[in-house]
PDB file of N, H, CA, C and O in Angstrom:
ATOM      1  N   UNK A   1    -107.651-173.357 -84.961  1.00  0.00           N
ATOM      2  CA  UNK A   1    -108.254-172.662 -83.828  1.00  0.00           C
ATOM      3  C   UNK A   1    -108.808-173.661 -82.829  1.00  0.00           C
ATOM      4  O   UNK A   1    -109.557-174.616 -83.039  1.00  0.00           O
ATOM      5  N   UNK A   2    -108.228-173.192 -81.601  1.00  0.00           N
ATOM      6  H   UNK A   2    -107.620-172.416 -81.431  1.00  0.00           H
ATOM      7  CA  UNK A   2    -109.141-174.025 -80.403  1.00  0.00           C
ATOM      8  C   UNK A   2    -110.671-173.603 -80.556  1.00  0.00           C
ATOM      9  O   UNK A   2    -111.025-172.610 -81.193  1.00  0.00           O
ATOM     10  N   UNK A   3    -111.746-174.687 -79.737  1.00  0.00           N
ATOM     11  H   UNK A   3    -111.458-175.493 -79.220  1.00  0.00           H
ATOM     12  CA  UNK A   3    -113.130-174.671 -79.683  1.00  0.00           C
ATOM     13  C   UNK A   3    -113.324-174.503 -78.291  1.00  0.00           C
ATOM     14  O   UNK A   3    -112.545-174.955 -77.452  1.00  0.00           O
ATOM     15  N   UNK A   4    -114.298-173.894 -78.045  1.00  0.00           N
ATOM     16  H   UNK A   4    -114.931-173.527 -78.726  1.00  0.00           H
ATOM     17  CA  UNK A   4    -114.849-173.626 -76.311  1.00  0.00           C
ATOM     18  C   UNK A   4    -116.502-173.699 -76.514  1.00  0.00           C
ATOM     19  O   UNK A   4    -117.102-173.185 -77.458  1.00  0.00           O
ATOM     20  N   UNK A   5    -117.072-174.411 -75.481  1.00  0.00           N
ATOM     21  H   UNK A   5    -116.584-174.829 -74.715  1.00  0.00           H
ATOM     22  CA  UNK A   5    -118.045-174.778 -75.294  1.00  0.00           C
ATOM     23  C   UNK A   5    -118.746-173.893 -74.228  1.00  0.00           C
ATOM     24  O   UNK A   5    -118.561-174.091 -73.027  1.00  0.00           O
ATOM     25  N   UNK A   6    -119.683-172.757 -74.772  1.00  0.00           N
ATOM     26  H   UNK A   6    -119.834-172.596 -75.747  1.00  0.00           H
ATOM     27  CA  UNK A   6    -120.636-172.136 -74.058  1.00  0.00           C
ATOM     28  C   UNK A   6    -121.869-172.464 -73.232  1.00  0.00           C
ATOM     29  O   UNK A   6    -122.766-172.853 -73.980  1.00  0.00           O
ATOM     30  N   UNK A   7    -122.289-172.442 -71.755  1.00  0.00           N
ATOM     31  H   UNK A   7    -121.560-172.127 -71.147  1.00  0.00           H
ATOM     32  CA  UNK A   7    -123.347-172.618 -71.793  1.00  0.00           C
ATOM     33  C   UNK A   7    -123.915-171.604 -71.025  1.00  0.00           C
ATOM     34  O   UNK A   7    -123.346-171.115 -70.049  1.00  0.00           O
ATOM     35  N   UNK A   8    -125.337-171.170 -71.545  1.00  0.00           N
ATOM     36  H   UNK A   8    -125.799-171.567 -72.338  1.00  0.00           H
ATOM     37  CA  UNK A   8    -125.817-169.908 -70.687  1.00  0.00           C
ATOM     38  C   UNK A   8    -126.499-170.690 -69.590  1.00  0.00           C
ATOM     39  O   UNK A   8    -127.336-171.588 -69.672  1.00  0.00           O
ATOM     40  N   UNK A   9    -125.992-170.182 -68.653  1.00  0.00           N
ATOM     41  H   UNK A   9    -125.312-169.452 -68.586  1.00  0.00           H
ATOM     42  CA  UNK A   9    -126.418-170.113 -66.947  1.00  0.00           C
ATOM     43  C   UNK A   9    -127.732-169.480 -66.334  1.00  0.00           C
ATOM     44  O   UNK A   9    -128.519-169.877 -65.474  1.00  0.00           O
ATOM     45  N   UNK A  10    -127.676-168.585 -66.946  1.00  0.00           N
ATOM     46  H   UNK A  10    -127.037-168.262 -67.644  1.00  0.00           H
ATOM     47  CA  UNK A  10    -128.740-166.988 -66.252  1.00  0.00           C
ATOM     48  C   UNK A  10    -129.692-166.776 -67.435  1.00  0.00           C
ATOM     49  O   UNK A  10    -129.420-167.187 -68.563  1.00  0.00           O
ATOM     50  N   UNK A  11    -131.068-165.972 -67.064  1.00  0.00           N
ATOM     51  H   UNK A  11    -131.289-165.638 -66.147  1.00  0.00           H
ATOM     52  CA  UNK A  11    -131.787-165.494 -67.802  1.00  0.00           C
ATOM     53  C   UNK A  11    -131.276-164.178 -68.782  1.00  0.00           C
ATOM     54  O   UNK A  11    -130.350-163.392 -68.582  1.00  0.00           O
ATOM     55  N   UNK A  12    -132.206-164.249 -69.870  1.00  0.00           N
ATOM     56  H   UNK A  12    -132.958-164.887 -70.033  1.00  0.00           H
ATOM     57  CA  UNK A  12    -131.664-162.702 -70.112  1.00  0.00           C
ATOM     58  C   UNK A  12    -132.809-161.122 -69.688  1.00  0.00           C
ATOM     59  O   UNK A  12    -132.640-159.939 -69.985  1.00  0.00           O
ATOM     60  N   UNK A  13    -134.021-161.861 -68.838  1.00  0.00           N
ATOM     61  H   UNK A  13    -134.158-162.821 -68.597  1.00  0.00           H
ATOM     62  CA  UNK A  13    -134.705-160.812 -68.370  1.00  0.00           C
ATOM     63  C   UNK A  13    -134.129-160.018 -67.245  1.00  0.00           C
ATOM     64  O   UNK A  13    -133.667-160.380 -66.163  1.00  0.00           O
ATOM     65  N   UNK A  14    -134.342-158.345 -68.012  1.00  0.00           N
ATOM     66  H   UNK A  14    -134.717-158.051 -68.891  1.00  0.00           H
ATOM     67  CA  UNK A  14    -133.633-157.081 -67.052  1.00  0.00           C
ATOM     68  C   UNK A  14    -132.562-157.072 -68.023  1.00  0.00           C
ATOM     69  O   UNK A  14    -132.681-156.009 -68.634  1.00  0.00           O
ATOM     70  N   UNK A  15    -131.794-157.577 -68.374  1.00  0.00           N
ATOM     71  H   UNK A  15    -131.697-158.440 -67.878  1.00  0.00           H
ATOM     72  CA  UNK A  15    -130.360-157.641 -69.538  1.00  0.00           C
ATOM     73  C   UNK A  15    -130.757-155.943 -70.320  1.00  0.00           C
ATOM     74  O   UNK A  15    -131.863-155.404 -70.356  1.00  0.00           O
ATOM     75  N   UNK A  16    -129.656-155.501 -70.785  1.00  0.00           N
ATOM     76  H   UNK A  16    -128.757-155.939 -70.755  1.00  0.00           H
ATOM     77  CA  UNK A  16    -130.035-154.838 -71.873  1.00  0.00           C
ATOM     78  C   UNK A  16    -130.017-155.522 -72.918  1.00  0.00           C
ATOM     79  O   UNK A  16    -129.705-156.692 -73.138  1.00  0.00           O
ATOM     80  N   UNK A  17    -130.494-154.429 -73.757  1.00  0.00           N
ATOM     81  H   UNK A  17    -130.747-153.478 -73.578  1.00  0.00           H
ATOM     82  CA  UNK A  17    -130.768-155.324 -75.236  1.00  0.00           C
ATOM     83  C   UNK A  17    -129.591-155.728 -75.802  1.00  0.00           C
ATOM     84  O   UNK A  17    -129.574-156.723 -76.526  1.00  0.00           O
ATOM     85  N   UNK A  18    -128.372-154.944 -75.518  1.00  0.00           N
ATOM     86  H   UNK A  18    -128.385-154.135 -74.929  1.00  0.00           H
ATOM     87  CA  UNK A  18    -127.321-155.090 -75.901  1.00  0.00           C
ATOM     88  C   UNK A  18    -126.465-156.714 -75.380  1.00  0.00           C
ATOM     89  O   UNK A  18    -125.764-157.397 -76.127  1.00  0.00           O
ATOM     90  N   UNK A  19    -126.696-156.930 -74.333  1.00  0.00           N
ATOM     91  H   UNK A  19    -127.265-156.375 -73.726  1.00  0.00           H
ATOM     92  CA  UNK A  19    -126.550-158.204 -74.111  1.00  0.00           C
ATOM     93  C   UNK A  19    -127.574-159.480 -74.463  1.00  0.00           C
ATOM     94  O   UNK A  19    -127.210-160.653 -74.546  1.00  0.00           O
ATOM     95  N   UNK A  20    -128.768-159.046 -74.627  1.00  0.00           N
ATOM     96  H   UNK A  20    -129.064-158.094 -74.559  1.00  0.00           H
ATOM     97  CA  UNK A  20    -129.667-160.308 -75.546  1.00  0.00           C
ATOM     98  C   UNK A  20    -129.274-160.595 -76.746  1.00  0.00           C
ATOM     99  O   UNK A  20    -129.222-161.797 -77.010  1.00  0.00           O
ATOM    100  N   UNK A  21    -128.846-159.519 -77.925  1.00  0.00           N
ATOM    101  H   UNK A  21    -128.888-158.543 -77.711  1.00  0.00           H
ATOM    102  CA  UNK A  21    -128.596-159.778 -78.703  1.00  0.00           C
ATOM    103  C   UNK A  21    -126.893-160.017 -79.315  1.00  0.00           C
ATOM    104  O   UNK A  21    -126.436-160.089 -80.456  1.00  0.00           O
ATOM    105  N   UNK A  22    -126.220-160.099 -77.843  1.00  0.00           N
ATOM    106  H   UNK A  22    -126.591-160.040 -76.916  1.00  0.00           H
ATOM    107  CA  UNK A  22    -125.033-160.875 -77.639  1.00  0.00           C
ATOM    108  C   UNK A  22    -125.401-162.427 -77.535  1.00  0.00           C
ATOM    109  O   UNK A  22    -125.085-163.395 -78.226  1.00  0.00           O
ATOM    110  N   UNK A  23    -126.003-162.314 -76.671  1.00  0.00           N
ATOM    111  H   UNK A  23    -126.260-161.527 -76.109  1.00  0.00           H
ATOM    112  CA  UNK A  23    -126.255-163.799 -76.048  1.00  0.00           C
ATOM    113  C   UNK A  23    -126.515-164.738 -77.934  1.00  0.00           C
ATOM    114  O   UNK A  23    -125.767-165.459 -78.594  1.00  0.00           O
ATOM    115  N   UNK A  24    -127.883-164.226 -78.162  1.00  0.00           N
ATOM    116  H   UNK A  24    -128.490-163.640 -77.626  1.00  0.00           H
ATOM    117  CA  UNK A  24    -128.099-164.193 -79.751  1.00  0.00           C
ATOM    118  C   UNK A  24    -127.410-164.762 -80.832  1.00  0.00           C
ATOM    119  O   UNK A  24    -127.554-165.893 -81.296  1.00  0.00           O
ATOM    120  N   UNK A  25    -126.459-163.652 -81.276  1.00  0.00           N
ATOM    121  H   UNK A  25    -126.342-162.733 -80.899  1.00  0.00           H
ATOM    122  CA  UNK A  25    -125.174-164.631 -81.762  1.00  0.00           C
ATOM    123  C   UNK A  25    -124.311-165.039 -81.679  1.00  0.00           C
ATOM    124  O   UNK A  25    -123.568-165.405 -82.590  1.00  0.00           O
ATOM    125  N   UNK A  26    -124.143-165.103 -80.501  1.00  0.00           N
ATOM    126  H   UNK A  26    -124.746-164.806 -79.760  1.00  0.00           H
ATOM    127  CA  UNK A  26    -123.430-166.826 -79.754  1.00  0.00           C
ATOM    128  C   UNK A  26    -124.312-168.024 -80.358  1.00  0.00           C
ATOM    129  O   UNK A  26    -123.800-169.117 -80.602  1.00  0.00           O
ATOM    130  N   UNK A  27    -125.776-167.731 -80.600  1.00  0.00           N
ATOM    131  H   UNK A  27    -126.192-166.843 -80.401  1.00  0.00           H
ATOM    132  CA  UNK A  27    -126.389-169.216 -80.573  1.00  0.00           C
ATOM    133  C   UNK A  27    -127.283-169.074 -79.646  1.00  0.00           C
ATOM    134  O   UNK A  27    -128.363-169.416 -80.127  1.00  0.00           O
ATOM    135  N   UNK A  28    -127.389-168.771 -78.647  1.00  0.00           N
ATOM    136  H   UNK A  28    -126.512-168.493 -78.256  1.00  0.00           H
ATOM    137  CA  UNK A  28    -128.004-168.774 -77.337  1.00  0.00           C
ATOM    138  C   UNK A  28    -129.031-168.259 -76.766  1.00  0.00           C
ATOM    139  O   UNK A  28    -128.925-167.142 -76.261  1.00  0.00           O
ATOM    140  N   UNK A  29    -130.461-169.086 -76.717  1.00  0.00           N
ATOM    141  H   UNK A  29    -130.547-169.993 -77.128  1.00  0.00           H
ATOM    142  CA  UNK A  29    -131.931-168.308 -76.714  1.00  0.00           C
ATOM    143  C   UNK A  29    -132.298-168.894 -75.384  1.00  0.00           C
ATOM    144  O   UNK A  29    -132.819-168.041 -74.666  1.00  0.00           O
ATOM    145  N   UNK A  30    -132.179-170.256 -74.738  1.00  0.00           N
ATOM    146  H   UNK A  30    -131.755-170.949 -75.321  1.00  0.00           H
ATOM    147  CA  UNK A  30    -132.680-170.666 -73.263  1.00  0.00           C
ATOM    148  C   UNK A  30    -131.710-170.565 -72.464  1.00  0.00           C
ATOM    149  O   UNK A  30    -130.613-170.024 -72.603  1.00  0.00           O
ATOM    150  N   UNK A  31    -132.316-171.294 -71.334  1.00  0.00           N
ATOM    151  H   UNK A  31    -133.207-171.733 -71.221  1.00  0.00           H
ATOM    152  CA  UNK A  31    -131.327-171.312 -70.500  1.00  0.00           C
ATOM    153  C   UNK A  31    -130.569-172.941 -70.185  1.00  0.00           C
ATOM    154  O   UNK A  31    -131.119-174.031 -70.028  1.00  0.00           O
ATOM    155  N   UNK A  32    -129.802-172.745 -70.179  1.00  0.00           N
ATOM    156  H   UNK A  32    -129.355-171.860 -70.307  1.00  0.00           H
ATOM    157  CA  UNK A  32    -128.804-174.552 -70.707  1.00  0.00           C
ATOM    158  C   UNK A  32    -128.989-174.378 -71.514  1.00  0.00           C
ATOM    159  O   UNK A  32    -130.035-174.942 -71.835  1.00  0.00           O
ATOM    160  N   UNK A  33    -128.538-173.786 -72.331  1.00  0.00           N
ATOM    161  H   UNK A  33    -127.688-173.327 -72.071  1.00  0.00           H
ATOM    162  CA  UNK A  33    -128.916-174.033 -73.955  1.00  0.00           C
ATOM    163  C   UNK A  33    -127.051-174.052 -74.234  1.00  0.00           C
ATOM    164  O   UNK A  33    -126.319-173.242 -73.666  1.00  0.00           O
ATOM    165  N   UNK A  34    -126.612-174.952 -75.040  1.00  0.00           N
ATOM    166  H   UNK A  34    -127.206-175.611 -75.502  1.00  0.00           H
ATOM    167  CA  UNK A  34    -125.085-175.411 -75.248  1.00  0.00           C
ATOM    168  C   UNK A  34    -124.612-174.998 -76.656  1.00  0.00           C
ATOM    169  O   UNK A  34    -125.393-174.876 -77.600  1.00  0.00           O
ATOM    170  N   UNK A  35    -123.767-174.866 -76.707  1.00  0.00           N
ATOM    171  H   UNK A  35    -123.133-174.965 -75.940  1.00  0.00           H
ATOM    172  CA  UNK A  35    -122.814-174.163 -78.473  1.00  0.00           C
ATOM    173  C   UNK A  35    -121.700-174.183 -78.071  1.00  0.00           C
ATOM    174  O   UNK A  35    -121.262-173.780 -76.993  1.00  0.00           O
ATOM    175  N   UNK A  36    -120.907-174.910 -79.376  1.00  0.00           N
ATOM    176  H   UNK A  36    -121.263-175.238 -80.251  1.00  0.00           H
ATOM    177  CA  UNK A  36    -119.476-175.051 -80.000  1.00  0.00           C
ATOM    178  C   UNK A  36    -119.009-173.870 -80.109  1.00  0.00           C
ATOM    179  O   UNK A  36    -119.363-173.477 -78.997  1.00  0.00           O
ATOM    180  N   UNK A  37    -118.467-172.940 -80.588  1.00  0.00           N
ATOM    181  H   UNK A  37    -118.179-173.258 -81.491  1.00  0.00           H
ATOM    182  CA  UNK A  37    -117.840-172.518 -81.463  1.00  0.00           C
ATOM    183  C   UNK A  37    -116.088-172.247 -81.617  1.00  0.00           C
ATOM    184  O   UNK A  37    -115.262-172.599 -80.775  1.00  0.00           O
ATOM    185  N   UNK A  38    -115.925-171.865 -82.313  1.00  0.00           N
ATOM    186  H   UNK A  38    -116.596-171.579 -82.997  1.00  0.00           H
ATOM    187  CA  UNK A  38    -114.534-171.551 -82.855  1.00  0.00           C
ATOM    188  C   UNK A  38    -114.017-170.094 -81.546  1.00  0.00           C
ATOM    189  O   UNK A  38    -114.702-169.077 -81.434  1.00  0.00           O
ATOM    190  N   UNK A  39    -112.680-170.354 -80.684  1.00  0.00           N
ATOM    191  H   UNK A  39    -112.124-171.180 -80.775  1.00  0.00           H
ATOM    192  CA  UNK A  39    -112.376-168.848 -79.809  1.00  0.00           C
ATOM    193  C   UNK A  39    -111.339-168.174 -80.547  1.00  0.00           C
ATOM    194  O   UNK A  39    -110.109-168.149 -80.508  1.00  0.00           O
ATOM    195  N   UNK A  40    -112.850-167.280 -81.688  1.00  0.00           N
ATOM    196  H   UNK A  40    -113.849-167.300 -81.720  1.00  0.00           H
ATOM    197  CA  UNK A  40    -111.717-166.174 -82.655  1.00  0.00           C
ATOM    198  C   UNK A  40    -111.804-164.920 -81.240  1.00  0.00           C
ATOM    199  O   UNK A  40    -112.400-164.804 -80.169  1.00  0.00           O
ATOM    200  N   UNK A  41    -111.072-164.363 -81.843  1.00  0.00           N
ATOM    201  H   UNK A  41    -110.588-164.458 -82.713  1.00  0.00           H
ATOM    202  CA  UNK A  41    -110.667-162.800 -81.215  1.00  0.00           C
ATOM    203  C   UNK A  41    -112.499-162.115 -80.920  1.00  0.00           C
ATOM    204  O   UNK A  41    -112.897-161.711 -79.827  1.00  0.00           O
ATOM    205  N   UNK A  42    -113.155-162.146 -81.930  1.00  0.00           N
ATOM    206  H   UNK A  42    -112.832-162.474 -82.818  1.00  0.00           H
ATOM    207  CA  UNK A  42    -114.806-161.697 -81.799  1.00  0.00           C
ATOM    208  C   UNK A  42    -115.465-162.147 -80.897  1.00  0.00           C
ATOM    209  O   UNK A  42    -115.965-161.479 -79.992  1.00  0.00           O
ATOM    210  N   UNK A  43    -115.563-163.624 -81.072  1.00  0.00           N
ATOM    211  H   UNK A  43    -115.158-164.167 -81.807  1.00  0.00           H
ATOM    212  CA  UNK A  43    -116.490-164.589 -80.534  1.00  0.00           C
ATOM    213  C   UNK A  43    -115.621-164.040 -79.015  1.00  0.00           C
ATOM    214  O   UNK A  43    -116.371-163.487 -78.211  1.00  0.00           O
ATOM    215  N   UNK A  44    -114.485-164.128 -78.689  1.00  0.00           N
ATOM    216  H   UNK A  44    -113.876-164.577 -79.343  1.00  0.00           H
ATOM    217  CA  UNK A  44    -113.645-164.120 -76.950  1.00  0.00           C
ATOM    218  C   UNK A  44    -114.140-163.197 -76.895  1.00  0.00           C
ATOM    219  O   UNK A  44    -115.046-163.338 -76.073  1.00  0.00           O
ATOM    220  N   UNK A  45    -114.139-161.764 -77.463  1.00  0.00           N
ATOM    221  H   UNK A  45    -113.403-161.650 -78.131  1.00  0.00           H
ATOM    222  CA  UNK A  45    -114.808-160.290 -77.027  1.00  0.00           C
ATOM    223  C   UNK A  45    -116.261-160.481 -76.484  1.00  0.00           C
ATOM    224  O   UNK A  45    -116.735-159.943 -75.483  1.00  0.00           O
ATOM    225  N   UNK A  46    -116.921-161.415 -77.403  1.00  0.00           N
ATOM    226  H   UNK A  46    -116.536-161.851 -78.216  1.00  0.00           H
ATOM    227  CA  UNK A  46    -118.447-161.266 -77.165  1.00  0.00           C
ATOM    228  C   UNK A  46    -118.598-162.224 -75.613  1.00  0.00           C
ATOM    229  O   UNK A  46    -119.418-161.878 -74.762  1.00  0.00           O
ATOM    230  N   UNK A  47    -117.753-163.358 -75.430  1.00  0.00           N
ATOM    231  H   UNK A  47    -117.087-163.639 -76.121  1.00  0.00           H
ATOM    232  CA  UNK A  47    -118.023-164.140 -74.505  1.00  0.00           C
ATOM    233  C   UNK A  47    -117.958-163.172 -73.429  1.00  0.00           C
ATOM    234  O   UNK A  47    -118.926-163.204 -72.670  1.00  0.00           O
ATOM    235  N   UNK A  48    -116.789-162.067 -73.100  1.00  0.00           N
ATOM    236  H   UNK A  48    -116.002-162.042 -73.717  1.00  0.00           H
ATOM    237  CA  UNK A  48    -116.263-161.075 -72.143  1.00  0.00           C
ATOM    238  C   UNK A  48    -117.543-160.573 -72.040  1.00  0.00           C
ATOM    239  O   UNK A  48    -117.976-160.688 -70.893  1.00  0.00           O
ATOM    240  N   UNK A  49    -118.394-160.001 -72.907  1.00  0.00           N
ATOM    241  H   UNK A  49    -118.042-159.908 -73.838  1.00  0.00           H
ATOM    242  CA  UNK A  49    -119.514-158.851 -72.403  1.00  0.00           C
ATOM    243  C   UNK A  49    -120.518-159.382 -71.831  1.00  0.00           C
ATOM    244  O   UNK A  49    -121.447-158.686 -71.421  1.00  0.00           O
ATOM    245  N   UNK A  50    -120.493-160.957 -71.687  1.00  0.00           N
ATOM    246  H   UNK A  50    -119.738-161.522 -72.020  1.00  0.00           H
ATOM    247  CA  UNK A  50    -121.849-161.436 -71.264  1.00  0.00           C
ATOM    248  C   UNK A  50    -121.265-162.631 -70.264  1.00  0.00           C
ATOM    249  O   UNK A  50    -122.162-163.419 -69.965  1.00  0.00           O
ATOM    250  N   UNK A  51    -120.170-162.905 -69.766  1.00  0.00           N
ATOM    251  H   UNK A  51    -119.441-162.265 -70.009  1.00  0.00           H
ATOM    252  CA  UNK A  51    -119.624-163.396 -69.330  1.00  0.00           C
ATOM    253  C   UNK A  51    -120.277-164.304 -67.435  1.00  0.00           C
ATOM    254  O   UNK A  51    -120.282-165.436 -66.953  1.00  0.00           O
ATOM    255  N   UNK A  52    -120.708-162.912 -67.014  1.00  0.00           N
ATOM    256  H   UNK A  52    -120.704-161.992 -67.406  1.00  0.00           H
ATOM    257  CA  UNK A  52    -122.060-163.361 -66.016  1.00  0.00           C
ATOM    258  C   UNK A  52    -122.806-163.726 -66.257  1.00  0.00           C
ATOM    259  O   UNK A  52    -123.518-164.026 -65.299  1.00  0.00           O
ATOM    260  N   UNK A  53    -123.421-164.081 -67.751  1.00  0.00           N
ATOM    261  H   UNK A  53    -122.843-163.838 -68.529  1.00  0.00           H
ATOM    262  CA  UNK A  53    -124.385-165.261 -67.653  1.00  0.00           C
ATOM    263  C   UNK A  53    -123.892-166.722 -67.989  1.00  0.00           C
ATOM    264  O   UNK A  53    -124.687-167.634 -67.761  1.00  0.00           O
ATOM    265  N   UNK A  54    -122.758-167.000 -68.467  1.00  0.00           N
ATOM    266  H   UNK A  54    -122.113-166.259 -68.653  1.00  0.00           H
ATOM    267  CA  UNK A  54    -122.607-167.698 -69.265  1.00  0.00           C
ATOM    268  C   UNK A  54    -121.443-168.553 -68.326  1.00  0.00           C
ATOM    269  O   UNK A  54    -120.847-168.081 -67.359  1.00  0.00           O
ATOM    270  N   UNK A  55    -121.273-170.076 -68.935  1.00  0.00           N
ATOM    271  H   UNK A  55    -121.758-170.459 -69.721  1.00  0.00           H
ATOM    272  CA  UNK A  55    -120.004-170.894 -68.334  1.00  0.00           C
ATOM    273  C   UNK A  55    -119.879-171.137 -69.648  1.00  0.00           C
ATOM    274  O   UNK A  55    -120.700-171.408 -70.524  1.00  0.00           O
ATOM    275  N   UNK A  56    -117.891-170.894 -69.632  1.00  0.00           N
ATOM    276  H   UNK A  56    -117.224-170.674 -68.920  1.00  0.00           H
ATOM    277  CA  UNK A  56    -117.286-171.160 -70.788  1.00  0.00           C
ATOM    278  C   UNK A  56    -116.278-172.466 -70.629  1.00  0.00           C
ATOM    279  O   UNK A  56    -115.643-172.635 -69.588  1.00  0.00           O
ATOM    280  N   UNK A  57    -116.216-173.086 -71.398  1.00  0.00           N
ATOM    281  H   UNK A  57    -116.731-172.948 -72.244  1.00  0.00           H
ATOM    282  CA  UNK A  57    -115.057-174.144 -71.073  1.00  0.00           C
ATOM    283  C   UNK A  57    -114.466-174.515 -72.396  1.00  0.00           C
ATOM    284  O   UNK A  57    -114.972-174.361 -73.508  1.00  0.00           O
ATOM    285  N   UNK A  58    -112.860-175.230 -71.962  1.00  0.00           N
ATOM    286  H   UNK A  58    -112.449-175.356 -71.059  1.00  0.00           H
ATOM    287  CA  UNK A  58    -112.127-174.603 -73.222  1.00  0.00           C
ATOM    288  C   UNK A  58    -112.130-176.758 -74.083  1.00  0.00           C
ATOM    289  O   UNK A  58    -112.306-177.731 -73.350  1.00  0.00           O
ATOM    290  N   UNK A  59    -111.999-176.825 -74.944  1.00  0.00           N
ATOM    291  H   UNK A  59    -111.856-176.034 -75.539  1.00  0.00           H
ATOM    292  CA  UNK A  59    -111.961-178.043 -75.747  1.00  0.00           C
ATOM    293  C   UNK A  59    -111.446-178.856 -76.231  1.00  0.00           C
ATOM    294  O   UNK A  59    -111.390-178.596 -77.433  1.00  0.00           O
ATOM    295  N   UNK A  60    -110.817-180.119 -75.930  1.00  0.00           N
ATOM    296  H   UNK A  60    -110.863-180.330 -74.953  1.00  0.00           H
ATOM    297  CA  UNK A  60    -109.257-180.221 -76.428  1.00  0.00           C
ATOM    298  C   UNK A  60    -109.231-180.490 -77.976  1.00  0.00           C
ATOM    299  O   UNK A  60    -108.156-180.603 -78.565  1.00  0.00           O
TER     300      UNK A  60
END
């Protein structure tokens, strides 16, 4: 599996909860706050729903 490197951009105040606790398990509690992970099929879904806060970049 390729790796993509998350970083949240934006706050999560006003968010629904449903997107904090996206942000969540990604890894992701500040703001610049950076994470690895693995782009399974889940993790790409979850990046999609929160996608306005976040810069994704892909890993060689």
């Amino acid at each position: 599996m390729k790796k993509i490197k998350i970083t949240q951009l934006k706050s999560t105040i006003g968010r629904t909860e449903r997107q904090k606790k996206t942000l969540k398990a990604l890894g992701l509690t500040k703001i610049n706050a950076v994470k690895e992970v693995e782009a399974t099929p889940q993790v790409m879904g979850m990046v999609k729903k929160v996608e306005h806060l976040i810069k994704v970049e892909e890993l060689g």
